[in-house]
N, C-alpha and C positions, 0 to 999 in steps of 0.2 A: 570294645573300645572303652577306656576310661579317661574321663576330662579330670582334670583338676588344677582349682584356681589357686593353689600354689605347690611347689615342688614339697617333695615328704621323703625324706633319707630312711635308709633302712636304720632297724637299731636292733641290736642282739639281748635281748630281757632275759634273763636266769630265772625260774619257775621254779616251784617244788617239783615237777618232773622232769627236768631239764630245762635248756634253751633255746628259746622260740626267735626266728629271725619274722621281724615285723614292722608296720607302720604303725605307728603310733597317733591315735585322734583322739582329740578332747586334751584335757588337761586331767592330772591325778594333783588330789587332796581336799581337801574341805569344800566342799558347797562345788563341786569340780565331779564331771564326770570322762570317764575315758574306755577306749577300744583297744585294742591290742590286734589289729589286722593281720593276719599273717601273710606274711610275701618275702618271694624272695629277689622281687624287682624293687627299685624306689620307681617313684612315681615323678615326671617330669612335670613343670609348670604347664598346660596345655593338655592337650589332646596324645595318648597314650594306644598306639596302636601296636598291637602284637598281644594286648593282656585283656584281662575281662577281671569276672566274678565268678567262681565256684563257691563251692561250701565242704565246709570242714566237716569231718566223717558225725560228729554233733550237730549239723545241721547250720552252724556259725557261716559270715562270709569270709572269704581268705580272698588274694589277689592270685591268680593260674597266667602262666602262660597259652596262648588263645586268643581267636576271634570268635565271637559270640553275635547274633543278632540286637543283643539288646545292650542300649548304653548306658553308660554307669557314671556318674558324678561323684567325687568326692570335692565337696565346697563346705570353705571357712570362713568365720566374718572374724575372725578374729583382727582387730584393731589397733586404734591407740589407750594407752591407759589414759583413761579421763573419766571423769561423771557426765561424758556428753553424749551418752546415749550408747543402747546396749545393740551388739550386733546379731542382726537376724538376716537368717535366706527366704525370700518371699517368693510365692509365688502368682499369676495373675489369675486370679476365681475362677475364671472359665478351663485353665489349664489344668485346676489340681488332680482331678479324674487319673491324669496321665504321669503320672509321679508313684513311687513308692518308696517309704522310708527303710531303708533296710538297718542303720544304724544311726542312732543321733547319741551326741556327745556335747558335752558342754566346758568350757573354762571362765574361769573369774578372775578379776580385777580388785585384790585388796581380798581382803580378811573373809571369805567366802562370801564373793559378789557383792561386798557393800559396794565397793566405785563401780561396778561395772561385770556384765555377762555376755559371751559372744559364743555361736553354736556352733557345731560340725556335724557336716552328713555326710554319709553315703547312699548315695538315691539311685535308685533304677528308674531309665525311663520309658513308658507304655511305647507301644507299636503307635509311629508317629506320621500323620498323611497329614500334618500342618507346624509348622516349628511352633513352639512353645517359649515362654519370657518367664526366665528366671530374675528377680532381683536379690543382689547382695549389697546388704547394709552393715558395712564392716564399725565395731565397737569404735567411741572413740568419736562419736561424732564426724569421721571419715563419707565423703560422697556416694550414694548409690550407684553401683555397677551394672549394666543389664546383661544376660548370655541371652543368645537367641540360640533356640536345641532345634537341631532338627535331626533329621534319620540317618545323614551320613555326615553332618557338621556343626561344631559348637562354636559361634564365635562369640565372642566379649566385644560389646558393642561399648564400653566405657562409658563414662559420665553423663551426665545430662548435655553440654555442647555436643560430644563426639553422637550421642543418641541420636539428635534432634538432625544430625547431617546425612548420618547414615541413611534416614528414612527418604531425606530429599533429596539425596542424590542419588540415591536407588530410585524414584517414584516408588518407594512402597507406603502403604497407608499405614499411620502407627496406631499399631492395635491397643495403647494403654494411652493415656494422658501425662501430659507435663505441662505444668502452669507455671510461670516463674521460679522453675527452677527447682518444684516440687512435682511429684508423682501424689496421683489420687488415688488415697489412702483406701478407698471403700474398695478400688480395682483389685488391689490384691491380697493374700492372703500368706498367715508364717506355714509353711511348710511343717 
């Protein structure tokens, strides 16, 4: 299964050896980094069942038709353009063990990231016997997101109000902190 927090249209790139049908992550050009995914599915906003991750005959990731035991993220902070803070995917200290980056990518805001920088992954995530809290801190001075991963389900647990309900109206104990409206900063860590 692949999650991803936003949908990714295929796009046909022309190479010096031909043309590659692909997702395309990060941004190209100055101070700007990017992937070239090969697939020949796009990728819906959500939870992506029938696809996974292979590897390209190079050892590269491509997107396969397939279910696979192990889950795969592709998440973007990417924002608004502003000087008000650069977008990152964090994770909570105690989770990172259970995370692997298989691709990061980057794009910029203004003349190679003077206004602003927001990043892209593609994560794989470890054999999982407790859900794990990703945050996304999209560019732009945009609200933190939480996903909560677990082994058969990702859900987007949104903002700081929708977080704080989720947990109490589940009875579940929230494994991070929020304080007026912030997350403590020492809990997690960038990916």
């Amino acid at each position: 299964m692949i999650y991803s927090n936003t949908s990714k249209t295929l796009i046909e790139k022309t190479l010096p050896w031909g043309v590659l049908n692909c997702i395309f992550i990060g941004e190209e050009g100055r101070g700007r980094k990017f992937y070239l995914l090969p697939s020949e599915y796009p990728l819906e906003k959500g939870i992506n069942l029938g696809l996974s991750i292979g590897l390209t005959k190079s050892g590269k990731p491509r997107v396969i038709k397939g279910e696979s035991e192990k889950t795969y993220l592709l998440l973007t902070s990417e924002g608004g353009y502003t000087r008000r803070g650069d977008g990152k995917v964090l994770v909570l200290e105690k989770d990172k063990d259970f995370i692997k980056k298989l691709i990061e990518c980057n794009g910029a805001d203004g003349a190679a990231g003077r206004v602003g920088t927001w990043k892209e992954y593609l994560i794989e995530v470890g054999d999982l016997k407790e859900p794990i809290y990703l945050r996304i801190r999209k560019g732009g001075g945009c609200n933190s997101t939480v996903l909560k991963v677990e082994a058969d389900n990702i859900q987007d647990l949104g903002t700081y109000e929708s977080i704080i309900a989720y947990f109490d109206i589940n009875g579940y104990e929230m494994p991070f902190e929020i304080e007026d409206g912030r997350f403590n900063a020492d809990e997690w860590c960038e990916i």
